[in-house]
PALUMMAR-611314 format. One record per residue: x, z, y of N, C-alpha, C in turn. Coordinates in steps of 0.02 Angstrom, whole numbers. Each point is the difference from the previous one (the first is absolute). Layout:
% residues N
((X, Z, Y), (X, Z, Y), (X, Z, Y)) ...
This chain:
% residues 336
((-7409, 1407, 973), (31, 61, 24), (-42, 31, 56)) ((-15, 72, -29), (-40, 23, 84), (29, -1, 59)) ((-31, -20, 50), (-5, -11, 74), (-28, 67, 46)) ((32, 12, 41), (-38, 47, 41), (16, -20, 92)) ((-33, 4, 42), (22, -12, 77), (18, 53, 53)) ((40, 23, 27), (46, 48, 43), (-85, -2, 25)) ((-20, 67, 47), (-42, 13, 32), (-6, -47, 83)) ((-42, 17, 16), (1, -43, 89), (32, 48, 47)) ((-53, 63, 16), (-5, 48, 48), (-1, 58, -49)) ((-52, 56, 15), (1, 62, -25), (-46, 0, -53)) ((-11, -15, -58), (-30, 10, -73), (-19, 61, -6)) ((49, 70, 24), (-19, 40, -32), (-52, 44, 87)) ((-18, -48, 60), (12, 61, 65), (53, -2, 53)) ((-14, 33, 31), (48, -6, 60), (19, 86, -15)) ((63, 41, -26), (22, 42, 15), (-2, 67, 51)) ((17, -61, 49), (-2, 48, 54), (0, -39, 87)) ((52, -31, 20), (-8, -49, 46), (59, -59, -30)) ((-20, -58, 60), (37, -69, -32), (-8, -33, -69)) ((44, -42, -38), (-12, -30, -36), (42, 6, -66)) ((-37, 2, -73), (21, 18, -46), (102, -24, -21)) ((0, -67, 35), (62, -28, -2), (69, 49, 60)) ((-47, 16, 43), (46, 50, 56), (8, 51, -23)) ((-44, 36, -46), (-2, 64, -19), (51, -8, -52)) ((3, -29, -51), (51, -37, -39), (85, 31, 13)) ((-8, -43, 72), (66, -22, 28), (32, 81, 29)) ((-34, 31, 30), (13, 54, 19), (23, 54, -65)) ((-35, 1, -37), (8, 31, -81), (43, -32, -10)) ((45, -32, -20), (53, -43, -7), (68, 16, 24)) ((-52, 20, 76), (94, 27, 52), (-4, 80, -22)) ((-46, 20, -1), (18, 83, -16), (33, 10, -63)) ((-32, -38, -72), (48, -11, -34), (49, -26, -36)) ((12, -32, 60), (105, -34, 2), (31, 60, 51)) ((-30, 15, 50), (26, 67, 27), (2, 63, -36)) ((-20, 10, -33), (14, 61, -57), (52, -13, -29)) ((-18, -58, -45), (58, -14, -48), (57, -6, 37)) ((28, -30, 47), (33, 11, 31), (34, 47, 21)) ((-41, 61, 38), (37, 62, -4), (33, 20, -56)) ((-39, 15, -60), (19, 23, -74), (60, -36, -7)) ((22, -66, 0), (51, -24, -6), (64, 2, 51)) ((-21, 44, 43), (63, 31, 45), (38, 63, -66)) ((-23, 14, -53), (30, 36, -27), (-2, -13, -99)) ((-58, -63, 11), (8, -21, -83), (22, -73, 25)) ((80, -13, -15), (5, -56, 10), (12, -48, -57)) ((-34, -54, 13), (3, -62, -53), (-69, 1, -67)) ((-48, 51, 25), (-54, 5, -49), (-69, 4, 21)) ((17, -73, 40), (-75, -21, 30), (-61, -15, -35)) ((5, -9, -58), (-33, -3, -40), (-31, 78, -35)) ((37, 24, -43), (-48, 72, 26), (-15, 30, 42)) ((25, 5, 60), (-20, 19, 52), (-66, -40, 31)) ((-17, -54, -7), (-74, -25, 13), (-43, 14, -63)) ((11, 29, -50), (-25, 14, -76), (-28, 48, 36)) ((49, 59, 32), (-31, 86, 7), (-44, -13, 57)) ((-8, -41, 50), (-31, -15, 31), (-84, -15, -23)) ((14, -36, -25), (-79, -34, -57), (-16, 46, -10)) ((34, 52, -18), (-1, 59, -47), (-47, 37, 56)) ((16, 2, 44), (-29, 51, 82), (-54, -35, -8)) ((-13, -42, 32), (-52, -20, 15), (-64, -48, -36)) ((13, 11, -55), (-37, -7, -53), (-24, 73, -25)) ((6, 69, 26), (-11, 50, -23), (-5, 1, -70)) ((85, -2, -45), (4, -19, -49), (71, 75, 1)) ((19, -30, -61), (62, 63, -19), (53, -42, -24)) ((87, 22, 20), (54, -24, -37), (12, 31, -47)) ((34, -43, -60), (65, 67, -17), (45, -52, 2)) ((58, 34, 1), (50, -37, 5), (45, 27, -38)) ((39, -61, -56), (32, 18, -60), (66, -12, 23)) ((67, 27, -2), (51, -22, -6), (50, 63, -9)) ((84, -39, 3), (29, 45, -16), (25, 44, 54)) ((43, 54, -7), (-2, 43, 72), (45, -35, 44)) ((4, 6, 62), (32, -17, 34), (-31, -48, 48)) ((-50, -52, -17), (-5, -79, 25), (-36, 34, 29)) ((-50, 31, 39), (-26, 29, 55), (-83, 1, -38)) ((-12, 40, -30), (-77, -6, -18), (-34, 41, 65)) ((39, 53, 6), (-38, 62, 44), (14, -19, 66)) ((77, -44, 17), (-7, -10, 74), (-50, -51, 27)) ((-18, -32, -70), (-53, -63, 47), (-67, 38, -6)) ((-16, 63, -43), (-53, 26, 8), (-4, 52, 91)) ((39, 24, 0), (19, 31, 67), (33, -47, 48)) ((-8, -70, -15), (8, -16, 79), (-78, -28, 11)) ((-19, -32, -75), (-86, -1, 37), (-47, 29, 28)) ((25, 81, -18), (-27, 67, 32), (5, -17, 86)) ((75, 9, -3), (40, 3, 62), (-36, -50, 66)) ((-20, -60, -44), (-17, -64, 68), (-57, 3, 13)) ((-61, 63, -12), (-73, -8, -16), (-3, 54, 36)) ((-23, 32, 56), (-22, 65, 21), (-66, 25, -48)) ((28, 60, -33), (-41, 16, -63), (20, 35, -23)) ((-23, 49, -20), (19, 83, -65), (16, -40, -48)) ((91, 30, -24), (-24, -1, -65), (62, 32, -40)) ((-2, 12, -52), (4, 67, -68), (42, -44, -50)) ((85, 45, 2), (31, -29, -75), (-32, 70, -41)) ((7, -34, -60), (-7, 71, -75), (50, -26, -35)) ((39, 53, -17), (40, -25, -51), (2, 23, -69)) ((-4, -43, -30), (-44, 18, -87), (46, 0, -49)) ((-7, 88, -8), (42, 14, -52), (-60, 34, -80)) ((51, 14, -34), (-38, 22, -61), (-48, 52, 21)) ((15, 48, 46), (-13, 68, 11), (-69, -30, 58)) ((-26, -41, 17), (1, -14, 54), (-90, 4, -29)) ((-70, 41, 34), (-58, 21, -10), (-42, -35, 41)) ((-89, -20, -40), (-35, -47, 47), (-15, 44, 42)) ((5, 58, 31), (-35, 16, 62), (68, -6, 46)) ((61, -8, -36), (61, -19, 64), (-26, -72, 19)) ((-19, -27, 6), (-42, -66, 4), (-81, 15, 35)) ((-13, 2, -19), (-58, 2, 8), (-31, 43, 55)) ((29, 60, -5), (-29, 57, 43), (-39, 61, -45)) ((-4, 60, 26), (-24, 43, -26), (-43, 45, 23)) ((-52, 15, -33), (-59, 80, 40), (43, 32, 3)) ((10, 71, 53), (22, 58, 4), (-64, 43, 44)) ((-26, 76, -34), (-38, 19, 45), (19, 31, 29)) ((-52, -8, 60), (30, 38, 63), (-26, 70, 20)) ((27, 62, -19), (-39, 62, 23), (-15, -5, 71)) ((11, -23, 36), (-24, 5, 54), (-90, 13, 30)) ((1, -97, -54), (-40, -12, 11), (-68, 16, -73)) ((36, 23, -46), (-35, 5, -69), (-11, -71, -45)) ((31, -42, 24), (-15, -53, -43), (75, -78, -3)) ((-6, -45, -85), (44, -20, 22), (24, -55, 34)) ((55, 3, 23), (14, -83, 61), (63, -41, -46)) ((-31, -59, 23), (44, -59, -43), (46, -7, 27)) ((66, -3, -16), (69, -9, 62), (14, -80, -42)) ((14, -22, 31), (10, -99, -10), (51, -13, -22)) ((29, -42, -42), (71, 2, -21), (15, -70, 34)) ((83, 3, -31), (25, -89, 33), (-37, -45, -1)) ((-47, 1, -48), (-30, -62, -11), (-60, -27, 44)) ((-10, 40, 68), (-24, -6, 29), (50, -9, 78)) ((-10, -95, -7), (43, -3, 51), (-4, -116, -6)) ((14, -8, 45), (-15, -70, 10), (40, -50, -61)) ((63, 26, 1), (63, -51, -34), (10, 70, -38)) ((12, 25, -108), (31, 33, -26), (40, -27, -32)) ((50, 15, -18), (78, -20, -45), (15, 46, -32)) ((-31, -20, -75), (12, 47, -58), (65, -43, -31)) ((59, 45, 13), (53, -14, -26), (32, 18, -58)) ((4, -34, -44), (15, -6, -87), (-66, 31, -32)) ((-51, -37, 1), (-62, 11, -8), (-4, 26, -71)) ((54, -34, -30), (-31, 3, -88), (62, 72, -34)) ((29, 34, 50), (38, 52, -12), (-59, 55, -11)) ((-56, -1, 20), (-56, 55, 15), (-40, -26, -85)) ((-7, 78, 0), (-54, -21, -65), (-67, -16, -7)) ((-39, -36, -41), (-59, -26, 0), (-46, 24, 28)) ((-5, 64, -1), (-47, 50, 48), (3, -11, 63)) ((61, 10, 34), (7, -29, 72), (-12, -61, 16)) ((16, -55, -53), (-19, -60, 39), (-66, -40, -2)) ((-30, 51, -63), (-92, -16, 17), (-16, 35, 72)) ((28, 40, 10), (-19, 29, 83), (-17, -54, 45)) ((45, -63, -13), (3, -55, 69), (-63, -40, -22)) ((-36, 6, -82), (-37, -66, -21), (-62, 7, 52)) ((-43, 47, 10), (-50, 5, 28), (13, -27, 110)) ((58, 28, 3), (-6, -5, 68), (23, -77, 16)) ((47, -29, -38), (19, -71, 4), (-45, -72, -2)) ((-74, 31, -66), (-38, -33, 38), (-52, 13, 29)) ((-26, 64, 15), (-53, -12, 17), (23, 52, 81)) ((68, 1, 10), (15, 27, 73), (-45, 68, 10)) ((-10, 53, -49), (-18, 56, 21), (38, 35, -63)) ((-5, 67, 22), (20, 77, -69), (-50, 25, 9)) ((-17, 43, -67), (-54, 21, -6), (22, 72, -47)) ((-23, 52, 34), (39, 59, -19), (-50, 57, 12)) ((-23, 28, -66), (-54, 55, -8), (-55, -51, 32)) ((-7, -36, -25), (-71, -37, 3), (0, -35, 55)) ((54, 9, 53), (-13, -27, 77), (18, -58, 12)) ((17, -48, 18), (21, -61, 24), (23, 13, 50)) ((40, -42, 34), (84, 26, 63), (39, -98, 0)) ((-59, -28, 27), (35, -63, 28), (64, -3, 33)) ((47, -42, -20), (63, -16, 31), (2, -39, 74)) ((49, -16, 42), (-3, -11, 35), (-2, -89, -19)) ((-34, -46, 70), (25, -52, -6), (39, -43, 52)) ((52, -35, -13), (-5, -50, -61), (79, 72, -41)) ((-25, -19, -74), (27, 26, -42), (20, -29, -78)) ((80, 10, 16), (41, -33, -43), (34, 43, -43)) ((-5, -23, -65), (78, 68, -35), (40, -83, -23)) ((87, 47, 13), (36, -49, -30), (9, 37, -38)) ((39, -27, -43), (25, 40, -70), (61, -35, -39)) ((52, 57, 3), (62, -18, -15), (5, 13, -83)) ((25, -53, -60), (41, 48, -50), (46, -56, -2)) ((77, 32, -41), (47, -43, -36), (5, -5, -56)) ((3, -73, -44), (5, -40, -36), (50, 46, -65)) ((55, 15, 42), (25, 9, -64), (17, 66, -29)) ((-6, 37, 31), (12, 74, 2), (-67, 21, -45)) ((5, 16, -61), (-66, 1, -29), (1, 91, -19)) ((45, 34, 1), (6, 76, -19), (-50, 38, 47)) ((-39, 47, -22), (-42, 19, 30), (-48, -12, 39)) ((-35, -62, -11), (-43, -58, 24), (-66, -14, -44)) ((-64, -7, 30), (-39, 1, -36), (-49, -86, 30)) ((2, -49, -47), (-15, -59, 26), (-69, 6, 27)) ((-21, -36, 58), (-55, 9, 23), (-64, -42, -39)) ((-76, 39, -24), (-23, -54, -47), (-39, -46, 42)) ((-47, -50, -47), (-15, -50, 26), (-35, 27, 53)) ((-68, 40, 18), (-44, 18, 39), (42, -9, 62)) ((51, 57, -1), (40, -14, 49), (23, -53, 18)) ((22, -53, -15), (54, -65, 12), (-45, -34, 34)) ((-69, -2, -30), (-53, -41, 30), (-21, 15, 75)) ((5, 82, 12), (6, 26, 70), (41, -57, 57)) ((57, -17, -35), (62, -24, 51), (-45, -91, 12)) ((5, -10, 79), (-23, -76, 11), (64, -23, -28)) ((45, 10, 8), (64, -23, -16), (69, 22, -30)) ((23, -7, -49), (57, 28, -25), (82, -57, 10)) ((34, 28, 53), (65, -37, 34), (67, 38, -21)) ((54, -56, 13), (60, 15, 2), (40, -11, 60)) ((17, 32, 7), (61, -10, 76), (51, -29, -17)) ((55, 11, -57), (40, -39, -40), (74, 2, 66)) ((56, -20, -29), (47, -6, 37), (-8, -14, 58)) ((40, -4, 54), (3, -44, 59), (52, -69, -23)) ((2, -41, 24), (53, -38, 11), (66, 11, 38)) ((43, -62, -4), (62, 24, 31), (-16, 14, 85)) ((-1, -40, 15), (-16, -10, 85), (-43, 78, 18)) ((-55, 0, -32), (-25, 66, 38), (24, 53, -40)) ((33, 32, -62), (34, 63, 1), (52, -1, 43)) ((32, -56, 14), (66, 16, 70), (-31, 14, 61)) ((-56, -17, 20), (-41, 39, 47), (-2, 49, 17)) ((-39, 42, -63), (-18, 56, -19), (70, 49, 11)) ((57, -39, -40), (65, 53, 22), (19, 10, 45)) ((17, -68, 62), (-3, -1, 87), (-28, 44, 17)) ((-75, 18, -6), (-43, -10, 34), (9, 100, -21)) ((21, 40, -28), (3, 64, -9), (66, 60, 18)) ((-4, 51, 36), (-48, 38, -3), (-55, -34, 80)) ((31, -44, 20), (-33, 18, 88), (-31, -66, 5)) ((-42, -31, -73), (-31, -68, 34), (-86, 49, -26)) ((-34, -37, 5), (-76, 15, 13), (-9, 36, -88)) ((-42, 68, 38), (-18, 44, -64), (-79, 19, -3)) ((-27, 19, -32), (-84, 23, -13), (-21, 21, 45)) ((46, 41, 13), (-31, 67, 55), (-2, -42, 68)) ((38, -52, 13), (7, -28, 85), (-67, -54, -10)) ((-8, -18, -70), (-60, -73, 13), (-50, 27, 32)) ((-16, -53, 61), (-38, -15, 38), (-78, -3, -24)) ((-51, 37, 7), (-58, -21, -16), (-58, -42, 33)) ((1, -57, -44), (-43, -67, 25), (-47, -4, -24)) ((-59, 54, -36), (-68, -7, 7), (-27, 72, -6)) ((-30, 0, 21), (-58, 69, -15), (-56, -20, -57)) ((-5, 81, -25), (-52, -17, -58), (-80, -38, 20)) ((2, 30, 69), (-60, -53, 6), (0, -59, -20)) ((54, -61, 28), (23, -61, -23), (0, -21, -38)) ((21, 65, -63), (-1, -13, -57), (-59, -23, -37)) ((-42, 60, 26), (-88, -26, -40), (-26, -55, 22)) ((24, -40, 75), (-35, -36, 28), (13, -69, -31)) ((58, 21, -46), (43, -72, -22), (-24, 12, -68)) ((1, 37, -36), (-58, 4, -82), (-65, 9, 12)) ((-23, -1, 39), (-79, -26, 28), (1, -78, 8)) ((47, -35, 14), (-8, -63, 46), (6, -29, -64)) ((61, 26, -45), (28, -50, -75), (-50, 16, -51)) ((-50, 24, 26), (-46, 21, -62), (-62, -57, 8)) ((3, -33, 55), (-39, -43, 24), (11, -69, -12)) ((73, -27, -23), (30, -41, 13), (-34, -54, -67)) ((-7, -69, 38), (-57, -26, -56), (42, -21, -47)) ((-62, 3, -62), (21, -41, -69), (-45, -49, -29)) ((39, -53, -22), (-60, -37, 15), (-24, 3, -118)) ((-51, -30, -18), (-15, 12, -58), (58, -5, -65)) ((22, -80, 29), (52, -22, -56), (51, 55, -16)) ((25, 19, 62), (48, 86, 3), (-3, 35, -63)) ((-73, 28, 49), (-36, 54, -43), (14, 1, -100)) ((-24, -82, 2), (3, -20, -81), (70, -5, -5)) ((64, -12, 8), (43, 8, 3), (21, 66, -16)) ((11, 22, 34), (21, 104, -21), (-47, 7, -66)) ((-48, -9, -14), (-38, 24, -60), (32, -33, -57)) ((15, -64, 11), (31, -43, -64), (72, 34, -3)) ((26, 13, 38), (76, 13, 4), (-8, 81, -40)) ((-42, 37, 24), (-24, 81, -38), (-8, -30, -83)) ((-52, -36, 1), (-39, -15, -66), (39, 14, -36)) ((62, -80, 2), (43, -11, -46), (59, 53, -30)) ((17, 47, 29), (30, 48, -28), (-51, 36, -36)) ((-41, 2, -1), (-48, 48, -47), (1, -28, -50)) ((11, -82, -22), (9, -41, -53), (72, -9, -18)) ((41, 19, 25), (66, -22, -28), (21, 26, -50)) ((40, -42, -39), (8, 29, -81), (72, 29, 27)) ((38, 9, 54), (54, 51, 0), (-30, 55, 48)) ((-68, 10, -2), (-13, 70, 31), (-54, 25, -24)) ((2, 65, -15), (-35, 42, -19), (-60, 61, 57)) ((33, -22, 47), (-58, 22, 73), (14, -54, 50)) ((-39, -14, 21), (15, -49, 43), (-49, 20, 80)) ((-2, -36, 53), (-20, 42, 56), (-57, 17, -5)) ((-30, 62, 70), (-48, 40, -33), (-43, -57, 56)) ((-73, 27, 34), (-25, -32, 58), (16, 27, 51)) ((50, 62, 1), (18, 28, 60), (59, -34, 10)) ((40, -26, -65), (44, -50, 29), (-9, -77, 51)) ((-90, -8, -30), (-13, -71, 50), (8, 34, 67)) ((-32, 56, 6), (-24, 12, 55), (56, 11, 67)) ((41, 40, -52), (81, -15, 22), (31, -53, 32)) ((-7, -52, -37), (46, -61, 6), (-55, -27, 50)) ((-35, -14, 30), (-65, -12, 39), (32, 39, 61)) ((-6, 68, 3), (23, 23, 74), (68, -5, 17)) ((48, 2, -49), (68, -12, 29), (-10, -106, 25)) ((-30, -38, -21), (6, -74, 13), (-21, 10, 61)) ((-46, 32, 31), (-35, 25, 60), (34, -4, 63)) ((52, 62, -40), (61, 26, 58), (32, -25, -5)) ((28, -71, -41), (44, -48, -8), (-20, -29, 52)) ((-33, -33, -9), (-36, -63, 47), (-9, 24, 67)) ((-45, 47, 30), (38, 27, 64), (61, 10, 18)) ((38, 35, -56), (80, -8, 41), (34, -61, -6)) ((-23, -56, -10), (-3, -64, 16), (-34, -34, 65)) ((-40, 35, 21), (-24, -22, 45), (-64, -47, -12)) ((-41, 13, -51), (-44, -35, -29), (-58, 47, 2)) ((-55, -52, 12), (-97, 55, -9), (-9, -20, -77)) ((47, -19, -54), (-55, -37, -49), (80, 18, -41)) ((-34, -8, -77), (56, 10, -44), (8, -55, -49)) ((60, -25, -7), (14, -49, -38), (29, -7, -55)) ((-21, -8, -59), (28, 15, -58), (66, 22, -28)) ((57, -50, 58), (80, 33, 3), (-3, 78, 2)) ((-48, 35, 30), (11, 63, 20), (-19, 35, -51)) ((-32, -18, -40), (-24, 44, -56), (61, -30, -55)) ((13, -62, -7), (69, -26, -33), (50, 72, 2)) ((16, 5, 56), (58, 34, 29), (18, 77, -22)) ((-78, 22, -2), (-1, 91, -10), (-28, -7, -64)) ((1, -30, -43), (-29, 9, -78), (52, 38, -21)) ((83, -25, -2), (15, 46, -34), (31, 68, 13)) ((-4, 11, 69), (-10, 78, 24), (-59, 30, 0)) ((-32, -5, -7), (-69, 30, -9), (-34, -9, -60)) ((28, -29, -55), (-44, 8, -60), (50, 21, -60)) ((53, -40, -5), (67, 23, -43), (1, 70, -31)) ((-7, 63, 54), (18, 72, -18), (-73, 18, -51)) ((-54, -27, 36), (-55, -8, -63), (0, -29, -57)) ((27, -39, -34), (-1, -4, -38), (43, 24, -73)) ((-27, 2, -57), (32, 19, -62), (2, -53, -58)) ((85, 21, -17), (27, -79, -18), (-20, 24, -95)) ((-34, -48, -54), (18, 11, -57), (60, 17, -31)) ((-2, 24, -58), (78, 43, -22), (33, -78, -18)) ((-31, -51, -35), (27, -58, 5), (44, -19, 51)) ((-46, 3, 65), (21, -33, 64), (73, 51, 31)) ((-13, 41, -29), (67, 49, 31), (56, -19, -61)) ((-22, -1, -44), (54, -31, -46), (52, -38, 8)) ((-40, -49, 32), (24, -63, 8), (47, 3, 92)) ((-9, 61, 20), (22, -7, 59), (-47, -30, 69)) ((-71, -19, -17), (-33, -14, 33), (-36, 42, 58)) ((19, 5, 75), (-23, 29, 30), (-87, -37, 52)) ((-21, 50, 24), (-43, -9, 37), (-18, -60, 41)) ((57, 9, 44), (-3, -43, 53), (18, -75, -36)) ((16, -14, -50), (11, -68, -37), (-87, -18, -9)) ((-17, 48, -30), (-51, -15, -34), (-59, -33, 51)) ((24, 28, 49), (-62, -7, 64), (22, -58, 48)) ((82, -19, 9), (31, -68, 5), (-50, -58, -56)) ((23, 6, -58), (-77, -30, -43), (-48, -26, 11)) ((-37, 70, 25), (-70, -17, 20), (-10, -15, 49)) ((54, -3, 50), (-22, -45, 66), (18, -72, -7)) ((51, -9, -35), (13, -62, -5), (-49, -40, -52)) ((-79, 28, -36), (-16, -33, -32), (-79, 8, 10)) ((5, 52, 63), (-68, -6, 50), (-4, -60, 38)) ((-64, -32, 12), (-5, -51, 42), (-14, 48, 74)) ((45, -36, 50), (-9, 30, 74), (-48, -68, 42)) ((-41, 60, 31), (-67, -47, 10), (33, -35, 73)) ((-12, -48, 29), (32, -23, 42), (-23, -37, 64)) ((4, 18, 77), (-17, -34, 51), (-48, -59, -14)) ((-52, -2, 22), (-58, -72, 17), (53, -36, 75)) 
């Protein structure tokens, strides 16, 4: 079974000042202090709520699937809320045009020539809400800027701000006037989540706790965007040691071979599952990443990528089974 050894000191450099394990620790408290705030108003869903997090600072994208009500948009607007940072809902309807997105030339007699006016999508944190209500035209609008963080309009390029996130809301079951988002797109998202019910204990909270317990608009903001980059700068650093590395690739591979899938992850999915283990392991409080962590986000981060055979849907076979599977029949390389 492969072997790999936790690092000593700094593998990758010294950051900035102190020591890769302090730097760690500090990344760690900022985000349990986030999540924290967010959970003054998403209660009992600590678990996505450190998902949308990964999501930040992995300069990655959500969407988030569920049905209405369970808070898709309030946990997108309270992550807004706890981050000093611009940022832009759109709300996506049929009618809804890529330059409402995007931004548009208008010329200016003034001056005889034309000027680009910037749309929402220029802004730190965007929340495209019911993403897949907008038609295909509009939502190729987001493909270019999602990954490569610029628009490019009459030939120009118009970088976004950083750090820059889109969440992205649709529901599950409401399928009337909805246009499914295709693969190109899905592959955009580091992660595709559910918020899902609350439990008993925290919806009685939630009812206490309204109209006059803690709302969006009062959360407290506990980082600035500077912070932000300084903390997906730091997790971008965070070591891996080889066995890892071979790890995520075997775990990719094997869906490309599975006889219940017909696409299986792309390499932007390794690359994926690689930076969210990153920001795992720092918000652990760790310089080094350990296979649990890539365990952990396989099937949020690769699941929405994949496409199941008409067999495999037949049979009722979903995604996330399939990739339960393949972890359980990957060898995990393990501590010297």
């Amino acid at each position: 079974m492969t072997q790999y050894h936790h690092p000593a000191e700094a593998p990758y450099g010294q950051p900035a000042a102190g020591q890769p394990a302090q730097l760690a620790g500090q990344f760690a408290q900022r985000f349990q202090l986030l999540a924290g705030n967010i959970e003054r108003i998403i209660r009992g869903k600590r678990e996505a709520v450190e998902l949308a997090l990964i999501c930040l600072f992995t300069e990655g994208h959500l969407l988030v699937e569920d049905v209405p009500g369970t808070g898709k948009t309030t946990l997108a607007r309270c992550l807004a809320a706890s981050v000093d940072a611009e940022w832009r809902r759109v709300q996506f309807t049929p009618d809804l045009l890529p330059s409402d997105i995007t931004g548009v030339s208008i010329f200016n007699q003034a001056h005889q020539k034309f000027e680009f006016h910037h749309g929402p999508v220029f802004a730190n944190i965007v929340l495209a809400d019911e993403i897949n209500r907008a038609s295909p035209k509009t939502q190729a609008a987001l493909l270019e800027v999602m990954e490569e963080r610029r628009v490019t309009v009459d030939a120009e390029p118009h970088p976004v701000p950083r750090p820059f996130l889109v969440v992205a809301t649709q529901n599950p079951v409401d399928m009337d006037g909805t246009y499914p988002l295709p693969e190109a797109q899905l592959d955009r998202f580091l992660m595709k989540i559910s918020v899902g019910y609350p439990h008993h204990a925290a919806e009685v909270e939630v009812l206490k706790g309204m109209p006059t317990g803690p709302q969006v608009e009062r959360l407290p903001v506990v980082a600035r965007a500077s912070d932000v980059a300084g903390m997906i700068d730091f997790a971008a650093r965070i070591h891996v040691a080889d066995p890892v590395y071979d790890y995520i690739v075997a775990l990719c591979g094997a869906t490309r071979t599975s006889p219940h899938l017909r696409l299986g992850a792309s390499p932007r999915a390794s690359l994926a599952l690689l930076r969210a283990a990153r920001v795992k392991a720092a918000a652990a409080g760790r310089h080094f990443v350990v296979p649990e962590d890539v365990k952990a986000l396989a099937v949020p981060v690769l699941a929405h990528r994949l496409i199941l055979t008409p067999e495999a849907e037949l049979r009722e076979v979903t995604a996330a089974v399939v990739l339960g599977e393949i972890l359980a029949g990957t060898p995990v390389p393990q501590a010297a």
